[in-house]
C-alpha positions in Angstrom: 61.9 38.1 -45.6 59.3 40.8 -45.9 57.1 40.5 -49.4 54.8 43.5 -50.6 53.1 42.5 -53.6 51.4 45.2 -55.5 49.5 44.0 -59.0 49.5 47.2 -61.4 47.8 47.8 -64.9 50.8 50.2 -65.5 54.2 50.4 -63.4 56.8 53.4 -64.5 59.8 54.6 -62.9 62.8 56.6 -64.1 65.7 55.7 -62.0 67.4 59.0 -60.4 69.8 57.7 -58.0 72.4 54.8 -58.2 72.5 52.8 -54.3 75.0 50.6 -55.4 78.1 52.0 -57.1 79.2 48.7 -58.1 76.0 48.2 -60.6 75.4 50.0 -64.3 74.5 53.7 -64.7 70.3 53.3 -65.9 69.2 56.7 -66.5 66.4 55.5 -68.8 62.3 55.7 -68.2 60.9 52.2 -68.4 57.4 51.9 -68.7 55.7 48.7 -68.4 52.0 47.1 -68.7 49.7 44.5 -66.4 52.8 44.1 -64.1 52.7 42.2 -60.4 55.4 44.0 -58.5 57.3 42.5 -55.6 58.9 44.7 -52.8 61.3 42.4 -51.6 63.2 43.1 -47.9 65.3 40.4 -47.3 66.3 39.7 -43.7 69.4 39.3 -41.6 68.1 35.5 -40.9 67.2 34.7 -44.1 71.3 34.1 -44.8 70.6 31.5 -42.6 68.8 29.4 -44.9 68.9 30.7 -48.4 67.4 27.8 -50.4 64.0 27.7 -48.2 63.7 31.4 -48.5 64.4 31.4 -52.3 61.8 28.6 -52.5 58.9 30.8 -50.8 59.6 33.9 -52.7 59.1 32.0 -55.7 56.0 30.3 -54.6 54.2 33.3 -53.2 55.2 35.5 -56.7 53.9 32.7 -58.9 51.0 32.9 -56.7 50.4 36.6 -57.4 51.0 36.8 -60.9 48.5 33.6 -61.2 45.8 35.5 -59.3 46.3 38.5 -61.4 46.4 36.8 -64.7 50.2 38.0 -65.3 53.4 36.8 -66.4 55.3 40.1 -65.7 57.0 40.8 -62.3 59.4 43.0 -61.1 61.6 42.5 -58.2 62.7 45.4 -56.3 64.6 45.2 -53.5 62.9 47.4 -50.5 65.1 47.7 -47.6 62.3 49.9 -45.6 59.9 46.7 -44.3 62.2 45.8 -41.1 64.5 46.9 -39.5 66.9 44.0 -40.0 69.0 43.6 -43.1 70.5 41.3 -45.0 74.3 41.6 -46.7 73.7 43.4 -49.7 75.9 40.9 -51.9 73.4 38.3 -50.0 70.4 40.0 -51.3 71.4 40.9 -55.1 72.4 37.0 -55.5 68.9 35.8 -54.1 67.3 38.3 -56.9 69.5 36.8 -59.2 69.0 33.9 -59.0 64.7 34.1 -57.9 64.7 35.9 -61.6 66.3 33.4 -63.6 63.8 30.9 -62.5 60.9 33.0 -62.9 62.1 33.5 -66.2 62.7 29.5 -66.7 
């Protein structure tokens, strides 16, 4: 896994083009303050142990928003870090599931 972690006083996007078609239309500006933002690439290997890999991100994104004095992050999934990818389906279910526990 590849992590980018970029703090920012203010992080806006307006989504313009769907990648998956099996996820919601969001056509919507979202606009939001004091933010730690984690470009996430997640590898072909890391399939190979998913709970380790899980257990990292977490770590290192707590770490972040604790050095930025933060409790907003946002996950994005960034496929452009490595050349090697990991199953989509693979990828959205380790986002998944790394948000709910950041939320908990």
């Amino acid at each position: 896994m590849k992590l980018l972690m970029i703090y920012c006083d203010r992080f806006a996007y307006t989504p313009s083009q769907k990648a998956l078609e099996d996820q919601p239309d969001c056509d919507q500006p979202v606009a939001l303050p004091d933010v730690l933002l984690g470009m996430i690439h997640v590898e072909a290997g890391d399939e190979e142990d998913p709970v380790k890999v899980e257990k990292k991100l977490i770590k290192n994104l707590k770490w972040g928003a604790r050095k930025n004095d933060t409790q907003r992050i946002v996950l994005h999934s960034f496929s452009h870090l490595s050349e090697s990818k990991a199953n989509p389906d693979f990828t959205r279910g380790l986002l998944d599931r790394a948000a709910e526990r950041l939320r908990s």
